[in-house]
N, C-alpha and C positions, 0 to 999 in steps of 0.2 A: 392302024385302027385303035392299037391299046392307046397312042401316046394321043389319039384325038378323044378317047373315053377319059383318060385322065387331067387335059382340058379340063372339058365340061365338067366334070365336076369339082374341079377349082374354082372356076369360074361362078358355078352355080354355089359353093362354099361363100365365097366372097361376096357374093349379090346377095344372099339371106341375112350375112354379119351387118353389109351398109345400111340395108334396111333396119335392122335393130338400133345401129347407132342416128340412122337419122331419127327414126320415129323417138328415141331419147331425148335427143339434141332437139325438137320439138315441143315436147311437154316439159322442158328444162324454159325456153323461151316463152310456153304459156303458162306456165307457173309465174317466173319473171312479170310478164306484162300483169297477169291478176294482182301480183302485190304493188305494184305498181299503181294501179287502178284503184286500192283498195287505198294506198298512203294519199290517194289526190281525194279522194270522197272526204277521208278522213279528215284533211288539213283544209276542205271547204267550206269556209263559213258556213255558220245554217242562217 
């Protein structure tokens, strides 16, 4: 029972950390796309 308690909460340690790095690794790619976006406005003819 301990070594299934200490599992879980490895487990549940690990799934909290990937959710941090994906939700980064997110706003890392829509940051990206906005400058992006932002250099194609810029460089189009008015």
């Amino acid at each position: 029972m301990r070594k299934l308690l200490i599992l879980a909460a490895a487990a549940a340690a690990l799934a909290v950390s990937a959710c941090n790095t994906v939700e980064g690794a997110g706003r890392d790619v829509s940051s990206a796309g906005h400058a992006v976006t932002d250099t194609a406005r810029d460089a189009k003819p008015q």
